[in-house]
N, C-alpha and C positions, 0 to 999 in steps of 0.2 A: 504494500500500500504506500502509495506517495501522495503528500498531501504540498495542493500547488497554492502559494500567495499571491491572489490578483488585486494587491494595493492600488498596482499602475495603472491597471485596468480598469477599474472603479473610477479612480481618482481622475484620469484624463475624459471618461464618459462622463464626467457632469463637468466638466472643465475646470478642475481647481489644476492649480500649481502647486508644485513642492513645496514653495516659499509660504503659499498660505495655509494649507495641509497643516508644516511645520508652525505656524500661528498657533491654528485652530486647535491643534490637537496638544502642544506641549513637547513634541518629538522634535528632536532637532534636524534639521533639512540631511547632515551626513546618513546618519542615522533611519532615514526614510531610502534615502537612495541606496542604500546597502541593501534594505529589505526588497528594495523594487529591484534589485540585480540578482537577492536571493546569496547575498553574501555571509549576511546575519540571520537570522533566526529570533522573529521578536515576541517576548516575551505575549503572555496573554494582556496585560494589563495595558503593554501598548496599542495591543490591536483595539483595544477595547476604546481605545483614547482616538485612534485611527477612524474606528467605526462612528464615534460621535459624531464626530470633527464632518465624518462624509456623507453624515445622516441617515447610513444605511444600518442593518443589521450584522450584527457580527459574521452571522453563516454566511453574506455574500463574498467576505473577503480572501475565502476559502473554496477549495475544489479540489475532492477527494479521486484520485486515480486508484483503481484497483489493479 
């Protein structure tokens, strides 16, 4: 099971920027782009600040490959 991170994806479908993401959410812009390259691994608590921030639900930021 591989589980895929669609922050960038989200995040560009309703047009926000990294610059304001990292605003909105408290995440700092490096930190965001590492998740969006899938360098890092972010914690739940970030996603959770990510999902606010982009007004969606958590389970969208997420896509489960079997």
């Amino acid at each position: 099971m591989h589980i895929e991170i669609l922050v960038k994806d989200v995040r560009q479908s309703k047009g926000v920027t990294i610059a304001s993401l990292s605003r909105k959410s408290g995440v700092s812009a490096a930190h965001l782009c590492d998740i969006e390259k899938n360098f890092k691994s972010p914690s739940l608590l970030v996603m959770v600040r990510i999902a606010k921030a982009l007004n969606v639900d958590i389970t969208e930021l997420y896509k489960v490959k079997w």
